[in-house]
N, C-alpha and C positions, 0 to 999 in steps of 0.2 A: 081668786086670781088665777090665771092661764099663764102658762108656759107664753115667752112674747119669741113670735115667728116672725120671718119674713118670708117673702119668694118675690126673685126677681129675674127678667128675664134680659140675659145679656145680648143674643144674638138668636134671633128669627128669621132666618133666611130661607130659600128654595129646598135646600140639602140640609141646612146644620141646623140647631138649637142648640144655645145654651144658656141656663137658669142656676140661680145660686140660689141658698136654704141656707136661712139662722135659724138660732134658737136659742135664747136664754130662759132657761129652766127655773120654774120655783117649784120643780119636785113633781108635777103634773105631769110632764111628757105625752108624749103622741101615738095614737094607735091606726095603724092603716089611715092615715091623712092623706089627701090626693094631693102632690106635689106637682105631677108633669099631666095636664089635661092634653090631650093630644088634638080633641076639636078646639081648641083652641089656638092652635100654632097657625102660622098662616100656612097656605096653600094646602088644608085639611088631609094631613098623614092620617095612615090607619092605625100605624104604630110607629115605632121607632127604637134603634140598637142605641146599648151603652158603648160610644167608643172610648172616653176617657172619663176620671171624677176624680176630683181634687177636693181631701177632705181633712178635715181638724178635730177631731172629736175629746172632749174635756169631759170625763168622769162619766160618759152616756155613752153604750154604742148604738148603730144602726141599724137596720132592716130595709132596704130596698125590695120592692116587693111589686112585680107585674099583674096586676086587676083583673080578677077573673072571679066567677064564680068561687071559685076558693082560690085566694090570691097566691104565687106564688115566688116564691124567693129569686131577686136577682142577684144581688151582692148583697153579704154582711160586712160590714165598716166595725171593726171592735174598737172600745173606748180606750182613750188616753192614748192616742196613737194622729199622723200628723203621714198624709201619702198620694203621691198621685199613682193612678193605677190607671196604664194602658191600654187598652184592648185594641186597637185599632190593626194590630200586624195580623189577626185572625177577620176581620171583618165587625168587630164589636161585639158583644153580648146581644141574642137575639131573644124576642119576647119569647117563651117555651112555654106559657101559659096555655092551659084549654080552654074548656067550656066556661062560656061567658066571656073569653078575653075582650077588654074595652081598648087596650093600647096605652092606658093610663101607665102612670107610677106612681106608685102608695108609698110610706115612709112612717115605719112603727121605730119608736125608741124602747130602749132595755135598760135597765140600771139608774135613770137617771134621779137626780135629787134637785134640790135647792143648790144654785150655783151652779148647776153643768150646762155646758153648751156646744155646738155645732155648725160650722161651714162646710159646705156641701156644694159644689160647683158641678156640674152635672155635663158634660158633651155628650151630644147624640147627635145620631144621622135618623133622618125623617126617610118613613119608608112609606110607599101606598101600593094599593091594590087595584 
């Protein structure tokens, strides 16, 4: 049996996206899972900044992670913890990845077991080249 995921995406517009991430755990968890395809959004971004994420995390923390060659760290979300975190007064979290960057966002869990889970609301601004 697999950890049961969701992704859904709340707002695809010109400038903004936002996608929400479950997860109910049977101990399984996720390792660099692509959660924000960016050719996927409309009006094909190349990348895009974290301006907000509104998250719940029960006995699992997380790993946001920009898709690169070696992926690299955007935010860590620690477990048993419930927050929204801003960025938008700095211009948002920008991709800081190198070689290989795709624009994506990946999403590894830590700790988790049977029983843990996660919501993950995600705000970004769509950026192009």
């Amino acid at each position: 049996m697999a950890d049961a995921v969701t992704s859904q995406t709340l707002q695809d517009g010109p400038r903004n996206a936002v996608m929400k991430f479950t997860n109910a755990s049977d101990g399984t968890g996720e390792a660099a899972v692509l959660k924000v395809d960016v050719s996927a959004l409309s009006g094909t971004p190349t990348e895009v900044s974290i301006y907000m994420v509104e998250y719940s995390t029960v006995g699992m923390s997380i790993n946001l992670l920009w898709d690169a060659t070696t992926d690299v760290l955007a935010l860590s979300l620690p477990a048993d913890r419930s927050d929204t975190l801003k960025f938008y007064k700095f211009g948002g979290v920008p991709n800081n990845s190198g070689a290989g960057k795709t624009g994506d966002i990946n999403l590894t869990t830590a700790g988790h077991s049977a029983g843990d889970s996660y919501t993950v609301i995600l705000h970004m601004v769509k950026k192009y080249t």
